[in-house]
Legacy VTK file of the C-alpha trace (Angstrom):
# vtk DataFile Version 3.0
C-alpha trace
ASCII
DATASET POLYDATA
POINTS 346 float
33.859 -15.406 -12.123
36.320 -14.585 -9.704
36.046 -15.994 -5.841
36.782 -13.392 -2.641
36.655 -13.811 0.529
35.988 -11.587 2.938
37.980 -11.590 6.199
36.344 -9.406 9.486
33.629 -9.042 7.995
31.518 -8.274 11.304
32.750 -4.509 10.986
31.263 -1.804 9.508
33.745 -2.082 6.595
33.470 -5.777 6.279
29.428 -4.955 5.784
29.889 -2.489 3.521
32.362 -4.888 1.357
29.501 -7.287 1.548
27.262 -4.759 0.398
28.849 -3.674 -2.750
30.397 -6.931 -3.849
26.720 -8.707 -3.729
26.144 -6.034 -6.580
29.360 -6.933 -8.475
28.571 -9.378 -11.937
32.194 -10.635 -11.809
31.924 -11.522 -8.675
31.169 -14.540 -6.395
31.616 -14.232 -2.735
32.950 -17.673 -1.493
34.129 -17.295 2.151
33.323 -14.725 4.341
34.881 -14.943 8.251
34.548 -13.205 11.730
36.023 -14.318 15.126
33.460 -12.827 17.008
30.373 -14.090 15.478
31.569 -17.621 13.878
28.854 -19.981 13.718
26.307 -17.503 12.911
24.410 -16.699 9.576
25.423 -13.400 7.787
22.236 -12.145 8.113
21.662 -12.446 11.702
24.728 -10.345 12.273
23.690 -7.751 9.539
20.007 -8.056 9.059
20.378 -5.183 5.813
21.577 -8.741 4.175
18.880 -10.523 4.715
18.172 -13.008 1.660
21.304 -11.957 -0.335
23.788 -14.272 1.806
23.140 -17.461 3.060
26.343 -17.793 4.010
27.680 -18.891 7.908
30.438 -16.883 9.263
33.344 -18.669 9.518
36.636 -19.543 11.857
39.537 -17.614 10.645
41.927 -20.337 9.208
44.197 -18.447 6.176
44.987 -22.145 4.561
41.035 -22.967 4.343
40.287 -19.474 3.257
42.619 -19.643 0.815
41.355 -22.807 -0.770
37.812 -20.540 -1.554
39.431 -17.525 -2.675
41.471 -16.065 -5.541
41.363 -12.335 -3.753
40.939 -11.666 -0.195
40.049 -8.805 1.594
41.324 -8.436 4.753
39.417 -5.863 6.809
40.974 -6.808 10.342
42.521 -4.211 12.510
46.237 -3.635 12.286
48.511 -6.264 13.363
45.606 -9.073 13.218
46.158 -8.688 9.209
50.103 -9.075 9.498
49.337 -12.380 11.019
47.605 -13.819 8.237
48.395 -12.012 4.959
52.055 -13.715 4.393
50.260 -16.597 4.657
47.716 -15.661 1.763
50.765 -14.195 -0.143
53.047 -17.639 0.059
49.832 -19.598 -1.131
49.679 -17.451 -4.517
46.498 -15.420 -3.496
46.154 -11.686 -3.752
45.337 -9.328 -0.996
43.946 -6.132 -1.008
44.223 -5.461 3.053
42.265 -2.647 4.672
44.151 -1.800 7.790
46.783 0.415 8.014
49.643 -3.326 8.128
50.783 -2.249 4.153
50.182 1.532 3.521
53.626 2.263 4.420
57.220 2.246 2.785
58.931 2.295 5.513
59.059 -0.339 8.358
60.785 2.107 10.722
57.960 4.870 10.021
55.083 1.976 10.845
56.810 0.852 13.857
56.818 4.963 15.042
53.414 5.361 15.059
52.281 1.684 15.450
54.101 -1.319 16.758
56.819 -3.671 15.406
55.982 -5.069 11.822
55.583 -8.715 11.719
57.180 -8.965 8.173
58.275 -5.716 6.684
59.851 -7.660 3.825
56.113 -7.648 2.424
56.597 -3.530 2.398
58.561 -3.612 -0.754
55.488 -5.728 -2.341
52.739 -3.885 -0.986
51.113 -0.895 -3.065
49.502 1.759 -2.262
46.092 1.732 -3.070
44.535 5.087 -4.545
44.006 4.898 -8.239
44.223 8.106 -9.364
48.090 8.471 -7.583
49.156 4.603 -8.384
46.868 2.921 -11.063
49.471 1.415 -13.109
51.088 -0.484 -10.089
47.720 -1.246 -8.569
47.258 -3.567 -11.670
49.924 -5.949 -11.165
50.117 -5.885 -7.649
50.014 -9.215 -5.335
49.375 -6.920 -2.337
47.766 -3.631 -1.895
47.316 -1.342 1.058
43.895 0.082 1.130
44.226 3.689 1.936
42.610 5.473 5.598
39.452 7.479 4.894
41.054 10.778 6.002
44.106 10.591 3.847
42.460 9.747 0.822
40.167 12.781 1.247
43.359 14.825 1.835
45.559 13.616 -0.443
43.265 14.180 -3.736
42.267 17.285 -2.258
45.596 18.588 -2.439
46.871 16.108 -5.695
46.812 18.836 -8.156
48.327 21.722 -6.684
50.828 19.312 -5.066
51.794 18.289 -9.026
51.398 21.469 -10.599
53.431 23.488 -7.794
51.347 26.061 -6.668
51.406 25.983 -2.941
53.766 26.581 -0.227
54.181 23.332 1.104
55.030 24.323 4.357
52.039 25.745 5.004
49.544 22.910 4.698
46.742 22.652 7.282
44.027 19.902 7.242
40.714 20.314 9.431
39.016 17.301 9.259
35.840 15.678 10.588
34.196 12.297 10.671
31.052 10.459 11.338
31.326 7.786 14.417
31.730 4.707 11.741
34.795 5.932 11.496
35.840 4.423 14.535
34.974 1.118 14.184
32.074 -1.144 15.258
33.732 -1.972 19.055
32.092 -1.084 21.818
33.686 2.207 23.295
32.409 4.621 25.943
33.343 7.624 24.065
31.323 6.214 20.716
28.207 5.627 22.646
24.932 7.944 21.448
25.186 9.803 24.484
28.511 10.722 24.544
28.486 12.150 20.486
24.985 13.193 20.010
24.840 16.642 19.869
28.638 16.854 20.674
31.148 17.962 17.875
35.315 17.526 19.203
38.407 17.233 17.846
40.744 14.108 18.854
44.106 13.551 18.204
44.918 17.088 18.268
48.505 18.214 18.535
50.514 15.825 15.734
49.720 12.617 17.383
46.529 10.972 14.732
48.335 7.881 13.048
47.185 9.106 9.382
49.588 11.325 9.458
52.424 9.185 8.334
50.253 8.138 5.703
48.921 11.228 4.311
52.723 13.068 4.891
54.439 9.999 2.901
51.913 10.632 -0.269
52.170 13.658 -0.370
55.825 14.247 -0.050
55.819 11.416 -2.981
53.527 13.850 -5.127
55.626 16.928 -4.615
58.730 15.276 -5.036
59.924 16.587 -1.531
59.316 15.992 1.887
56.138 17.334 3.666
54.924 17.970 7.037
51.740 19.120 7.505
49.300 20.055 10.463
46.425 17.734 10.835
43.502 17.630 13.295
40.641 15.242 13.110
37.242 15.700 14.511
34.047 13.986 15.569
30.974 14.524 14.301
27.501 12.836 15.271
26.836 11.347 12.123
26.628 8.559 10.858
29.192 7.928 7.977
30.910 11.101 5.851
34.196 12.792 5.823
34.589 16.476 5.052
38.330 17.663 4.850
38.942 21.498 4.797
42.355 21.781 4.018
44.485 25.450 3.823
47.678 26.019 1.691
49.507 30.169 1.053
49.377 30.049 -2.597
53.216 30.297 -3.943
52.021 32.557 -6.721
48.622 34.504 -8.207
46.214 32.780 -8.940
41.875 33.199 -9.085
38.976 31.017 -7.700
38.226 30.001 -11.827
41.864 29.415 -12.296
42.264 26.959 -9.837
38.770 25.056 -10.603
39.746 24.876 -14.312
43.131 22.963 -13.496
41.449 20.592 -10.915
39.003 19.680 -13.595
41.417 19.147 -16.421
43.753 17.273 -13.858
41.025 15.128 -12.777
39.206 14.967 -16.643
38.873 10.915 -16.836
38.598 9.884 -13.345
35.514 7.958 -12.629
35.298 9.314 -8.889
36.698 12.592 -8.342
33.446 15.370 -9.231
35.337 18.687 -9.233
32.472 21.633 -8.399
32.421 24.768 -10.452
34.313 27.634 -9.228
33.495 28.643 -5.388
30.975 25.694 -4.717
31.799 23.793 -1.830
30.477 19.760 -1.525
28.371 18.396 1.855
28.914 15.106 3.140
25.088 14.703 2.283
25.680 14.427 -1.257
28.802 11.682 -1.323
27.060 9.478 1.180
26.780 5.284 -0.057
28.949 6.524 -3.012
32.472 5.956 -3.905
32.684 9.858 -5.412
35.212 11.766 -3.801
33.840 15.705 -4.502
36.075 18.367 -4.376
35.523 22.360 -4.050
38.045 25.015 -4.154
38.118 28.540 -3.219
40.931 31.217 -3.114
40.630 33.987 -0.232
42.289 37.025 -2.001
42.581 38.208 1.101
45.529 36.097 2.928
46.846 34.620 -0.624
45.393 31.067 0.373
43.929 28.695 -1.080
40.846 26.732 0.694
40.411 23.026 -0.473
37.244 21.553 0.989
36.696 16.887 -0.251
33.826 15.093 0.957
34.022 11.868 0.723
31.823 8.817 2.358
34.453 7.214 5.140
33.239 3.529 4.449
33.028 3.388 0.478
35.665 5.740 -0.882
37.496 6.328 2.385
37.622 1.786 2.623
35.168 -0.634 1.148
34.536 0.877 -2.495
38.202 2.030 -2.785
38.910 -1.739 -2.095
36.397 -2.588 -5.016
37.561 -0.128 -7.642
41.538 -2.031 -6.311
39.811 -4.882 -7.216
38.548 -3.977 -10.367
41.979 -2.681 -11.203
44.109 -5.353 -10.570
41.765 -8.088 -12.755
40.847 -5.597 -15.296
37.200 -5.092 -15.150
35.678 -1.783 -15.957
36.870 0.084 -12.643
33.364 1.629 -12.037
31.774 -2.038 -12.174
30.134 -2.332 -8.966
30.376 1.000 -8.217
27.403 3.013 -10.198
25.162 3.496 -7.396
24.616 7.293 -7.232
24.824 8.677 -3.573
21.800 8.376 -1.050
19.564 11.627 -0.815
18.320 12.742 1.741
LINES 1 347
346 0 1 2 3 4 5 6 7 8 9 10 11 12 13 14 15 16 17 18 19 20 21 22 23 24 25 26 27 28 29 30 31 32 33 34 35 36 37 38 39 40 41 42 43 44 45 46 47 48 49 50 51 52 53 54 55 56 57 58 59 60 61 62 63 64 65 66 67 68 69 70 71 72 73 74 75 76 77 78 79 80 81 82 83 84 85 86 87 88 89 90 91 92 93 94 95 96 97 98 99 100 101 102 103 104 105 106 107 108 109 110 111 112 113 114 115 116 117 118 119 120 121 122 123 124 125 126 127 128 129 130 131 132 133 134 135 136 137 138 139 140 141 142 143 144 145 146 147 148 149 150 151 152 153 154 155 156 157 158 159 160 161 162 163 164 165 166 167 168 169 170 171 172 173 174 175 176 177 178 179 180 181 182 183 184 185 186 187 188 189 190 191 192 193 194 195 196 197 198 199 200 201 202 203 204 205 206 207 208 209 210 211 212 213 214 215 216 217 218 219 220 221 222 223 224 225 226 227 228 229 230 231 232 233 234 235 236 237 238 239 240 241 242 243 244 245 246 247 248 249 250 251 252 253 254 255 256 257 258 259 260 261 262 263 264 265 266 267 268 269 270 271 272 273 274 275 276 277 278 279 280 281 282 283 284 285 286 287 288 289 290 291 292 293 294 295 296 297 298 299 300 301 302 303 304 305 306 307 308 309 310 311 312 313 314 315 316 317 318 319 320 321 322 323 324 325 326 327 328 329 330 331 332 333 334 335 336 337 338 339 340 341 342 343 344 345
């Protein structure tokens, strides 16, 4: 049986970790922490795990934690987790962190669009963590950086024309758009109901989201060249659910079937990624609880581009069950284990 702890765990991503590790045979959950709501039972901070944990939130105190844990997820918010991961790393534990603290390769690129890293000597350790671009390293990794919601949608939305060449890579254009979970479980003004029910804006517009980094440094590894792309995230009132619509010029002929054919041979094997037959398109709707990543694709003959549309749910692929299927990875357990449920309809 391997021990985890969970660290933040009074987020909406620390709940959902909760959620799919109670259904995980391997696994024992032996610490679980929050800052906010120490002292207080699990289950009186997230009454959906009511008589599953009996646990008490605890202190964070890495040295304690570390004494109940093999693994630990750390779902803090950036910077919080560079103050405590070295600290899980020196004691022999591994980490599989969920903010953005490890995603990147370079320190300078982090510091750009974030703040000064703490201990950028832990970059050349860290891995990034999407299976189907880094599986192999993923396994024998000590660290891994959990990947954002929105670039994972993007990034195996555009994985197999990226690796087969068929795009103009200077041409890529991601519209995406988010439920409110997205943004964390704070209190904020602009996240309250009446300020996003029956509202629908875009944010960050203009080059300035921080996924970009992330999503421009995978995909410039898959092409094998550097990549810029334009990116602009939305709000919608929902829940939980990504839907990426992404737009690429084709860089030669080729049909609606075509395309589909290649994403489902490229994809053939992977437990998550459900290609659609030829000019379907997926819905948030039918992703949501799951850790599938669907993906459509449709040529328009008409301006020689291709239209990519991924749904994916934000807290289970796009965080929590990404961590899991990590997890699974890196101790060798079935990588679906855990991970079966079928999405919720309606």
């Amino acid at each position: 049986m391997l021990n985890v702890a969970v660290v933040g765990a009074s987020g909406y991503t620390g709940v959902e970790l909760l959620r799919l590790l109670h259904c995980h045979p391997e696994v024992a959950v032996t610490c679980i922490t929050s800052e906010q709501s120490a002292g207080r039972p699990v289950a009186d901070v997230f009454p959906t795990l009511r008589g599953r944990y009996a646990q008490v939130l605890e202190n964070l105190e890495p040295v304690r934690v570390a004494e109940k844990a093999d693994l630990i997820f750390t779902a803090l918010p950036h910077k919080a987790a560079m103050e405590v991961v070295p600290t899980f790393l020196k004691l022999g534990r591994r980490v599989i962190d969920l903010s953005a603290d490890y995603r990147f390769n370079d320190a300078a690129v982090y510091e750009q669009w974030y703040e000064p890293h703490m201990n950028p000597e832990n970059l050349k350790e860290a891995v990034y963590g999407l299976p189907e671009v880094r599986r192999v390293k993923i396994g024998d990794a000590q660290l891994v950086g959990n990947p954002g919601c929105y670039p994972t949608s993007v990034i195996l939305g555009l994985m197999p024309l990226l690796k087969k060449g068929l795009i103009d890579t200077t041409t890529i254009i991601a519209d995406s758009k988010s439920g409110v979970s997205g943004a964390g479980r704070g209190a904020k003004v602009e996240n309250l109901y009446c300020e996003v029910n029956d509202g629908f804006k875009a944010y960050g517009v203009g080059g300035v989201h921080r996924h970009i980094p992330e999503i421009e440094q995978e995909l410039s590894f898959l092409a094998g060249e550097r990549i810029t792309i334009t990116f602009t995230p939305h709000l919608v009132p929902m829940d939980r659910g990504i839907l990426s619509t992404i737009y690429a010029r084709l860089s030669g002929s080729a049909t609606t079937a075509d395309l589909a054919k290649i994403y489902v041979d490229f994809y053939d094997g992977e437990p998550f990624v459900r290609v659609l037959s030829a000019g379907s398109v997926p819905s948030t709707s039918h992703v949501r609880g799951s850790n599938f990543c669907d993906i459509g694709i449709v040529v328009d003959c008409r301006t020689g581009r291709v239209v990519v549309v991924s749904a994916i749910d934000n807290l289970v692929k796009g965080a929590a069950g990404q961590a899991v299927q990590n997890m699974n990875i890196m101790y060798g357990f079935p990588e679906a284990l855990g991970l079966e449920g079928l999405p919720l309809f309606p």
